[in-house]
C-alpha positions as CSV (number, residue, x, y, z in Angstrom):
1,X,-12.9,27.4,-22.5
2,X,-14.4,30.0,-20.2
3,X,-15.2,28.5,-16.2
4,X,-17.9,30.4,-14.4
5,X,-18.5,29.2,-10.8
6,X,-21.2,30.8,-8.8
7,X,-21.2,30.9,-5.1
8,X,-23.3,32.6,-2.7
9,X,-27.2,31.7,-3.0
10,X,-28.9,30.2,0.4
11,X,-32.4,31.1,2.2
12,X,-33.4,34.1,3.0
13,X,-36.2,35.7,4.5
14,X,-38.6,38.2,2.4
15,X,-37.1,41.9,3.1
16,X,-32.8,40.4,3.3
17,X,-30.2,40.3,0.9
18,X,-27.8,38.2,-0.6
19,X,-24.4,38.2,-2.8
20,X,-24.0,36.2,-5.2
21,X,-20.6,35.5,-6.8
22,X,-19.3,34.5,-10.5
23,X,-15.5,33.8,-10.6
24,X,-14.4,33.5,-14.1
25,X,-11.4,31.3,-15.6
26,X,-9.8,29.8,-18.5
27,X,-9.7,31.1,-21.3
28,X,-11.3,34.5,-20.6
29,X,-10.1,36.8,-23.3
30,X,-12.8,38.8,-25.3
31,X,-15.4,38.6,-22.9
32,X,-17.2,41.8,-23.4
33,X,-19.9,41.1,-20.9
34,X,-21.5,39.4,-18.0
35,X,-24.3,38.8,-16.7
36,X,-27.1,37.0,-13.8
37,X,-30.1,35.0,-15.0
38,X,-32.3,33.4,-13.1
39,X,-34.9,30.6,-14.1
40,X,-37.8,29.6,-11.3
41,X,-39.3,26.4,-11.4
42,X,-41.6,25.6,-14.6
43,X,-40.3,29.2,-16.0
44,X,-38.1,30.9,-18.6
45,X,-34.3,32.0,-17.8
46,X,-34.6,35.5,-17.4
47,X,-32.2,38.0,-17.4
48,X,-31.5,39.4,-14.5
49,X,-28.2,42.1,-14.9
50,X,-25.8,42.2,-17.3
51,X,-22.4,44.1,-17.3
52,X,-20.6,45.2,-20.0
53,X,-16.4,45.1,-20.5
54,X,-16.7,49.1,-20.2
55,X,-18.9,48.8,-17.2
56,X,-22.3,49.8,-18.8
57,X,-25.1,48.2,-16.6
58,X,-28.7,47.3,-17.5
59,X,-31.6,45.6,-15.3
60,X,-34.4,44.1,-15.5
61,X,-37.4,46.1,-14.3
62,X,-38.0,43.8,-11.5
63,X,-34.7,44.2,-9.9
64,X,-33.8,48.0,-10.0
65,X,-33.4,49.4,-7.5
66,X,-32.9,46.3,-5.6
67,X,-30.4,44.9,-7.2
68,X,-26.5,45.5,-7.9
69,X,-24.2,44.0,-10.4
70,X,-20.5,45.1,-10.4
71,X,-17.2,43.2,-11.3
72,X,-13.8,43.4,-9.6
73,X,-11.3,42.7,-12.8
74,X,-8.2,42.0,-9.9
75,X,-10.0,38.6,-9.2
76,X,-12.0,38.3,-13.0
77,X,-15.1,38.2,-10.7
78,X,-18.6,39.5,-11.2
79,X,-21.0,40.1,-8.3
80,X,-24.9,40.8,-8.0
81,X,-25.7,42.0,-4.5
82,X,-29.4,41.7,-4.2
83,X,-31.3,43.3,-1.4
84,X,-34.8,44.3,-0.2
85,X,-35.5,40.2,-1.7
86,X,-38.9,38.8,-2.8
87,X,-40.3,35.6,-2.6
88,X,-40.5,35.9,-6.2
89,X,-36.9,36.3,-6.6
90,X,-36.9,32.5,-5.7
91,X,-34.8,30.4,-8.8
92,X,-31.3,29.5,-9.8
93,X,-29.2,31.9,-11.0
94,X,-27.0,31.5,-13.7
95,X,-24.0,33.4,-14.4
96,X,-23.3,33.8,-17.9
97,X,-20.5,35.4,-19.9
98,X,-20.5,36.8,-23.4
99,X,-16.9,36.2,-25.6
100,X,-17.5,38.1,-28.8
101,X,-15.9,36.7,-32.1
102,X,-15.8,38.6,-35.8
103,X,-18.8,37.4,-36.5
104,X,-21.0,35.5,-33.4
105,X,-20.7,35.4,-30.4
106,X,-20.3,32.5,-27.6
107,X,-21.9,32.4,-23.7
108,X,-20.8,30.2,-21.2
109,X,-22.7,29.6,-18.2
110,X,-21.8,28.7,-14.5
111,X,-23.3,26.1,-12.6
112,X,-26.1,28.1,-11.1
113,X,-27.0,28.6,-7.9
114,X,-29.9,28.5,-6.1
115,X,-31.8,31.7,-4.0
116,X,-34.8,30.4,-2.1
117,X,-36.5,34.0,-0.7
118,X,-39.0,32.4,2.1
119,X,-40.1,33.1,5.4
């Protein structure tokens, strides 16, 4: 089993940033990626980032150039530093990581946290 605990959503104003941290634990062998996704209120989860085990990146279009997803594989943590934030980055953000088997693949998601972007 694969633990994911997010930290670091809150309020913020339209225009500031915010980190968000994914700690991972357990089991966490084969995980050959991670990600943020976000789901708003009466809306699908999105993706937001996702980070590969090689360190390929890829974004939505809504967040590049806005936002940053990086891992540190000392502490098995995966970041998403997000700046210059919208009110329509408002929703709980999931952390989600990918464990590939032979022939599937699991994901295990965090908690979520939640961003609120308002003045």
């Amino acid at each position: 089993q694969v633990q994911l605990v997010e930290s670091g959503g809150g309020l913020v104003q339209p225009g500031g940033s915010l980190r968000l941290s994914c700690a991972a634990s357990g089991s966490i062998f084969s995980i050959n990626a991670m990600g943020w996704y976000r789901q708003a209120p009466g809306k699908q989860r999105e993706l937001v980032a996702t980070i590969t085990s090689g360190g390929r990146k890829n974004y939505a279009d809504s967040v590049k150039g806005r936002f940053t997803i990086s891992r540190d594989n000392t502490k098995n943590t995966v970041y998403l530093q997000m700046s210059s934030l919208k009110p329509e980055d408002t929703a709980v953000y999931y952390c989600n990581a990918r464990r590939g088997l032979i022939t599937s693949f699991v994901d295990y998601w965090g908690q979520g946290t939640q961003v609120t972007v308002s003045s």
